[in-house]
N, C-alpha and C positions, 0 to 999 in steps of 0.2 A: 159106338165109341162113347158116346154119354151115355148111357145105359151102363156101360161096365165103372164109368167116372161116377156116376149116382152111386154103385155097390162099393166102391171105394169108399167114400166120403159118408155109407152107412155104416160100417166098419171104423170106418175114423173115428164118426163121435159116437159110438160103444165105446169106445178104446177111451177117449176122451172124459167122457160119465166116470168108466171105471179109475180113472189117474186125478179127477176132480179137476177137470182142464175146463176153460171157455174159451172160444172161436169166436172173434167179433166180424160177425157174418157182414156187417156191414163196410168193413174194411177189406174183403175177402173179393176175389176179381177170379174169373177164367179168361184166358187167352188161348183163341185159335191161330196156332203158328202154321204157317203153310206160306207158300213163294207165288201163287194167284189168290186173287177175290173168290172168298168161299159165294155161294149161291146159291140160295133158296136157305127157309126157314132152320134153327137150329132146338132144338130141344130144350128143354129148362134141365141147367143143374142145380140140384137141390141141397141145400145141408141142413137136416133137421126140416122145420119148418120156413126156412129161407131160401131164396132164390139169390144163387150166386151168377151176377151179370157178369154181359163180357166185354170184354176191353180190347181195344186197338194195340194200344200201347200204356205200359204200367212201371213204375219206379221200384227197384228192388236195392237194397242197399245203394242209393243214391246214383245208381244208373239206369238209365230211361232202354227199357226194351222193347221194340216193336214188335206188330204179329210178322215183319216180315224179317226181321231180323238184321234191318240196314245198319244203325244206327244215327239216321239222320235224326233223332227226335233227342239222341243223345248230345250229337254236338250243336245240334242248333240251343239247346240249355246250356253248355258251356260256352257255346258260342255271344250270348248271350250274359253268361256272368262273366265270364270274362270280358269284353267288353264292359260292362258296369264298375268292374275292378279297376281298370284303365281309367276309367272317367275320373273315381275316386283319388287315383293316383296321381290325375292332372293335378289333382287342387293341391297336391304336396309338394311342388316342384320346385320351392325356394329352398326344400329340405337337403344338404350335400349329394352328390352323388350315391357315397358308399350306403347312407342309410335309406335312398330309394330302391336302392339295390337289394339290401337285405329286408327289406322290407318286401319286396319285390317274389324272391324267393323263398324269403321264411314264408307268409300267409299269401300269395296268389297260384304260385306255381304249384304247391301239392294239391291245392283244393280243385286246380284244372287239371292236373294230371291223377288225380286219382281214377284208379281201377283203369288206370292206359294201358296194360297189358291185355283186357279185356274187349276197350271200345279201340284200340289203336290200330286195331284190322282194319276199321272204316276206308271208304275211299280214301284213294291221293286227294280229289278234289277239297274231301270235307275235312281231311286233315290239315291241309295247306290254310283252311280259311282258320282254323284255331295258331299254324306256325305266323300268317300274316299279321296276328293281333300279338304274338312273340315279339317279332320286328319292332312292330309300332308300340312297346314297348321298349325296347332298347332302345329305339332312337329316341322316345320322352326321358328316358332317365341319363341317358348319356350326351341330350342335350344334341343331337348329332339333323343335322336339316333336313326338314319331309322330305326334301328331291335326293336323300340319300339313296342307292339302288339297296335294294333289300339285300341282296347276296353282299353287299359289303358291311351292311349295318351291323350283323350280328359280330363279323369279323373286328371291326373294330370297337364294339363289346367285350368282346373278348366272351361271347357268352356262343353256348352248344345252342343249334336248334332243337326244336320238341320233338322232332323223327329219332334224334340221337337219347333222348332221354325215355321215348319209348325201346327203340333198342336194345341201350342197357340196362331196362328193365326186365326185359325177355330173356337178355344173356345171364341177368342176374339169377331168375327163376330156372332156367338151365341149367345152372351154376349148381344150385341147391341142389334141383335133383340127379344130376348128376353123382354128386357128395352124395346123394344121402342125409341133407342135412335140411332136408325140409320138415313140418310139423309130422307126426306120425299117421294125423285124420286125412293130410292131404293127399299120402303116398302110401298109403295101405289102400291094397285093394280088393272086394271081397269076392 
């Protein structure tokens, strides 16, 4: 398997030389995916004159992927900015409702829900810990008492939980290719 991954990656940067491209080897990671602990020694892969190491888990457009493919490394980073969002959010509470609100959904929600069509697979459990910190949202902005039960909070928000906005993300991408109305790279297949 490394052995044919090495002839790849010597093929690469021919192709590279020839297009006047550079590979910053030191930003460059392998990852072994597989669902058990690999075991015993693994081979160097090499590009060029560098050794490309390997990684557990690595960030690719702003989503954390494991070797194992859980996404616990995913939400525990969201899990984690978002709560820091909240804290930030406490300190503006004198601000009216309507503008903690929009504030709320213009710059917190898409930065936690990005790429949820992706990570939104996760468990119930690890997804429930990012709807939990939804909640305790709504209830800081709508002012509504911690002993609210959470199934009422968001109700009298009048706000959707995060499962429903993952959903109508998935139906939305349905949607498209269903139409035919997705980008043409995403839905050409060769």
């Amino acid at each position: 398997m490394v052995d044919a991954l090495n002839q790849i990656l010597i093929d690469f940067k021919s192709w590279c030389n020839q297009n006047r491209l550079t590979v910053h080897t030191g930003k460059t990671e392998a990852m072994l995916i597989c669902k058990h602990a690999f075991v015993g020694p693994m081979r160097p892969v090499i590009f060029g004159n560098s050794y490309i190491y390997f990684t557990s888990k690595s960030t690719c457009l702003g989503v954390v992927i494991d070797h194992n493919l859980t996404w616990k490394p995913q939400i525990k980073m969201l899990h984690s900015k978002f709560g820091g969002k909240l804290k930030f959010l406490k300190s503006m509470t004198g601000l009216p409702t309507y503008v903690l609100e929009e504030i709320y959904y213009k710059g917190i929600v898409p930065s936690i829900t990005y790429c949820i069509a992706v990570w939104g697979s996760c468990s119930l459990s690890s997804f429930n810990d990012l709807e939990h910190l939804h909640i305790k949202a709504a209830k800081l902005i709508h002012k509504l008492p911690s002993g609210t039960p959470d199934c009422d909070a968001l109700k009298r928000a009048k706000w959707k939980p995060l499962s429903y906005i993952y959903k109508r993300r998935l139906a939305s991408i349905m949607y498209q290719v269903h139409n035919d109305i997705l980008l043409e790279q995403l839905t050409y297949f060769y």
